[in-house]
Every structure is written in structure tokens, then in C-alpha cells.
C-alpha positions, 0 to 999 in steps of 0.5 A, spaced: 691 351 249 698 349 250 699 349 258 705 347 263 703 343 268 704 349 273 704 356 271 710 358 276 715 355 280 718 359 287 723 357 293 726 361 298 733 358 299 738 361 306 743 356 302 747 354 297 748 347 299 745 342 294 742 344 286 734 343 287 730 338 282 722 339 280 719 336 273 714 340 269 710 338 263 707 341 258 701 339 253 695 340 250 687 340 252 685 337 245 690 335 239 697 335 237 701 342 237 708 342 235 711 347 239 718 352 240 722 353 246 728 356 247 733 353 252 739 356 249 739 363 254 739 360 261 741 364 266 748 360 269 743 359 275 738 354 272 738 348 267 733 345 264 732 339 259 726 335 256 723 329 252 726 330 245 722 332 239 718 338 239 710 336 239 705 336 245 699 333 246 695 331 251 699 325 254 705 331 256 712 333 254 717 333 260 721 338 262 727 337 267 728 343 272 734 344 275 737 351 280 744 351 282 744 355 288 751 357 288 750 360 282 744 364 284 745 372 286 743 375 293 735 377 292 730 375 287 733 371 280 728 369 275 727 366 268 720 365 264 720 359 259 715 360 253 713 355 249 709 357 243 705 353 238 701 356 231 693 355 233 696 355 241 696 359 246 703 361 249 705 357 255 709 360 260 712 358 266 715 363 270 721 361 275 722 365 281 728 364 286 729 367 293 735 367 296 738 370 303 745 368 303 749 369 309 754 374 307 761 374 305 765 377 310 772 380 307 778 380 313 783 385 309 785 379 305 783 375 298 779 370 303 773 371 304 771 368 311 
């Protein structure tokens, strides 16, 4: 089995003041998996790094996940990373992102208030 450290990670955000950081690893119950994941279609939102190379086992690869809030849109945001191996089960971590932003205002002019 290929597994992330934890199988979801979801906030409540009322701000937009500062980005918020968590690790995850992914890794192996038994032996050495060489694993994909595609980290070239995130949203603006999110940010996500990892350990170089592309092999898991049960020591753990680390993943470096960053949300920006003040690209986040008003409601429910979500990505799902996959990480998948031959002879693995698919590892997946959803990431979901709830916001209640204050509203913008308008007053008649190009400034929001």
C-alpha cells in the first residue's frame, strides 16, 4: 500500500492574512515503490513541494503544503493529490479549503471598501 501520512487535510479560513503551511508524507507499508504525482496543475491557491526523487518506502517522502489564502475564492476550494506506483494502491489526499471572507463593498468607484 502507498499511503499519505493523512488521507485529508481541511480548514475554515474567515481571513486572508497569512499563507498556512502543513507536511504530509507518503510511504510504503512494505518495500520500495517508485511513484508519480503531478504537481504541474495547481490551483493558484495552493503550493506544494517535496523530497527530490520519485521512490517511497517506508522511511517516507516529504510534501510541503502551502494554501494562499488571498487567492482562495469565497465558498469550498479543493484539490486532490494522487500518488500512484505499479503494484501499489493509489495514494490520495484530499485538500479542502473553506472560506467565509468578509464581503467587498463597492462604493460607485473602482475602490473597493
Amino acid at each position: 500500500t502507498l499511503a499519505f501520512s493523512t488521507k485529508k487535510i481541511e480548514l475554515n479560513l474567515k481571513n486572508t492574512d497569512s499563507n498556512y503551511n502543513k507536511n504530509v508524507w507518503l510511504w510504503t507499508y512494505q518495500g520500495k515503490a517508485n511513484y508519480q504525482v503531478n504537481l504541474s496543475n495547481l490551483p493558484d491557491w495552493l503550493s506544494i513541494t517535496k523530497d527530490p526523487g520519485n521512490v517511497a518506502d517506508e522511511t517516507a517522502v516529504e510534501f510541503k503544503i502551502q494554501i494562499k489564502p488571498q487567492f482562495l475564492q469565497q465558498g469550498t476550494n479543493s484539490f486532490s493529490l494522487m500518488a500512484t506506483a505499479p503494484n501499489y494502491t493509489n495514494a490520495k489526499l484530499d485538500i479542502i479549503i473553506n472560506t467565509n471572507l468578509p464581503p467587498t463593498v463597492n462604493a460607485g468607484s473602482d475602490r473597493a471598501i
